[in-house]
C-alpha positions as CSV (number, residue, x, y, z in Angstrom):
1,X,16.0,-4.6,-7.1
2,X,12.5,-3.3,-6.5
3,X,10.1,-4.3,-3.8
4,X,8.2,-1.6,-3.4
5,X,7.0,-0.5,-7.0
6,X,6.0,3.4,-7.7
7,X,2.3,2.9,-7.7
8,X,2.7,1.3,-4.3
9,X,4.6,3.9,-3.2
10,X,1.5,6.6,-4.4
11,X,-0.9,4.2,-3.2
12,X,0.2,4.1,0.4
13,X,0.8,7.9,0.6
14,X,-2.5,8.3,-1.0
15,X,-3.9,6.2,1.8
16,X,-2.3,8.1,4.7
17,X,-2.5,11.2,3.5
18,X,-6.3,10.5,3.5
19,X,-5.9,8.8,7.2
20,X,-4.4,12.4,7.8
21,X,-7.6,14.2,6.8
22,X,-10.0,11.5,8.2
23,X,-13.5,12.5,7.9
24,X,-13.2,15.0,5.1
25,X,-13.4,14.3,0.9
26,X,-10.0,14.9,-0.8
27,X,-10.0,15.5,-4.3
28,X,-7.2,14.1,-6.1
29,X,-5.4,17.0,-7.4
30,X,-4.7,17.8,-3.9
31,X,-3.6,14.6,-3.0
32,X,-1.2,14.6,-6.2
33,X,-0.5,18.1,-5.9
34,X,0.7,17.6,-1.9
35,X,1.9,14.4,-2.5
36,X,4.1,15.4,-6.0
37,X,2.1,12.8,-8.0
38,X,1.0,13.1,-11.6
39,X,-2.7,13.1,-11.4
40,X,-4.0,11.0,-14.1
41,X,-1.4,8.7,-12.6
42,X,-3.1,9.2,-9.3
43,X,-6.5,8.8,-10.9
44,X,-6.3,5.4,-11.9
45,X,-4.5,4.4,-8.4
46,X,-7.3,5.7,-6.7
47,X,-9.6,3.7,-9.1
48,X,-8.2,0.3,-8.1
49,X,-7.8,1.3,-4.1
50,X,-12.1,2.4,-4.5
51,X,-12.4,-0.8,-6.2
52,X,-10.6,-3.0,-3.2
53,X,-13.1,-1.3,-0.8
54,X,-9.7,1.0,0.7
55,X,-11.5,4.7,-0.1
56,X,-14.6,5.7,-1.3
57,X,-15.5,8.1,-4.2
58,X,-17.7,10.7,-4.3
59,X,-18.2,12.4,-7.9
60,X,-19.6,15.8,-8.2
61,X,-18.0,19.3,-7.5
62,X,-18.0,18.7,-3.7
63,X,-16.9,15.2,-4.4
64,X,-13.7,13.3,-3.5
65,X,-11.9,10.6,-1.9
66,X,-12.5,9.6,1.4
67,X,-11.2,6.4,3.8
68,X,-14.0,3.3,3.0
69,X,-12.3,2.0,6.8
70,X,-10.7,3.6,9.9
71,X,-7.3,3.5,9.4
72,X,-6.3,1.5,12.1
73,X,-8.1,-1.3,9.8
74,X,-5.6,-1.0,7.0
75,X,-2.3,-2.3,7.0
76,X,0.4,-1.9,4.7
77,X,0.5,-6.0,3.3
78,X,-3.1,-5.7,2.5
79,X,-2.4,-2.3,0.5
80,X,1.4,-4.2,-0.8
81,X,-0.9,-7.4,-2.3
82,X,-3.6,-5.4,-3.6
83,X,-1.5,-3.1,-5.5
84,X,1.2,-5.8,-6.8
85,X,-0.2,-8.9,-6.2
86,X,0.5,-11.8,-3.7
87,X,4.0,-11.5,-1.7
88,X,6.3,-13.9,-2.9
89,X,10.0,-14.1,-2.3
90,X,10.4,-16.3,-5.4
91,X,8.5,-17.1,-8.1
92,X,8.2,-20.7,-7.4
93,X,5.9,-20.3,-4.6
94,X,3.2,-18.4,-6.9
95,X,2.3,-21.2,-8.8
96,X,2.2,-24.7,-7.1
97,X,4.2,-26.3,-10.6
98,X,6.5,-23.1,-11.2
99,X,9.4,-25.0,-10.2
100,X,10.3,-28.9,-10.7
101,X,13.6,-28.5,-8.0
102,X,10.7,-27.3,-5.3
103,X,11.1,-30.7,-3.7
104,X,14.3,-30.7,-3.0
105,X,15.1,-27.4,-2.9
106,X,17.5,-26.4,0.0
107,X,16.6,-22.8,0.0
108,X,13.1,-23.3,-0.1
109,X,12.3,-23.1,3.6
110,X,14.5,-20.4,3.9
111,X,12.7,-18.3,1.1
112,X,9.5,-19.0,3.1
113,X,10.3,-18.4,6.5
114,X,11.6,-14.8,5.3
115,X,8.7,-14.5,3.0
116,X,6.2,-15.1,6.5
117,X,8.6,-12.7,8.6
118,X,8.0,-10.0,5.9
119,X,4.3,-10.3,5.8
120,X,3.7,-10.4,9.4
121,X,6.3,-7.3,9.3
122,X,3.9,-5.6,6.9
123,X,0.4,-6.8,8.2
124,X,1.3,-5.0,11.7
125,X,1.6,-1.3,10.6
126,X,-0.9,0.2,10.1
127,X,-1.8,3.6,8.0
128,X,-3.1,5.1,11.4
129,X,0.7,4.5,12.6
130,X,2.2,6.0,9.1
131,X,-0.8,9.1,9.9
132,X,1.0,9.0,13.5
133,X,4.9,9.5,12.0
134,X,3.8,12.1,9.7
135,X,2.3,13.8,12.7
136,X,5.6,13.3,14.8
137,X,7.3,14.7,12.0
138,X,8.1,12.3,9.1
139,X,7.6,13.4,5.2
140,X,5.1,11.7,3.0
141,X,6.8,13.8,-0.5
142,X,9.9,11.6,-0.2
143,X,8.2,8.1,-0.2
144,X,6.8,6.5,3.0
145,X,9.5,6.2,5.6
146,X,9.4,3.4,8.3
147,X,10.2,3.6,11.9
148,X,10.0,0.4,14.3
């Protein structure tokens, strides 16, 4: 099972490898290059995290890609939803007639309460504390590792 897809995976280390080099423009072929990523693959992640107002873009041969907020500002559930959409531990709760058992559902509330547990989880780290970890010594090439 996959909860974190690839893209979200680029996405985040994008972002913190961004956070890392606060105040400068990165071009994407380093990011992708540092970060192993296929560029055009990179290209079109970057497009959609400029479009949710997480970098900005500068074109132009001293352009790149810069933080559009500090990185204290960003959390990991924002970056999660924008990338793949609302967090949902089932289906059911996405649309508000997914299911016809919601009423009387016995897991329901369960689903929910570890669906709110996640998100608040998420919502409280922030790419300053993933910049942080990779200062301390964690690797951004293998995927985004979390210490609590």
């Amino acid at each position: 099972m996959e909860i974190i897809r690839r893209n979200t995976d680029y996405s985040i280390r994008a972002l913190v490898y961004l956070a890392l080099h606060s105040g400068k423009e990165i071009t994407a072929g380093e990011i992708a290059e540092e970060q192993d990523v296929p560029l055009e693959y990179l290209q079109k992640i970057l497009q959609k995290l400029s479009r949710s107002g997480f970098v900005l873009s500068q074109r132009g041969a001293c352009g790149g890609f810069a933080l559009a907020r500090a990185p204290q500002e960003i959390n990991l559930l924002d970056v999660i939803e924008t990338m793949q959409g609302k967090l949902a531990m089932n289906k059911c709760f996405l649309e508000k007639e997914a299911c016809p058992r919601s009423p009387q559902c016995v897991l329901k509330n369960n689903w929910l309460q570890l669906e709110q547990r996640i998100a608040a989880f998420l919502s409280q780290i922030t790419l300053q504390d993933l910049a942080d970890q990779v200062r301390e010594g964690a690797s951004l090439k293998g995927g985004i590792e979390l210490k609590e």
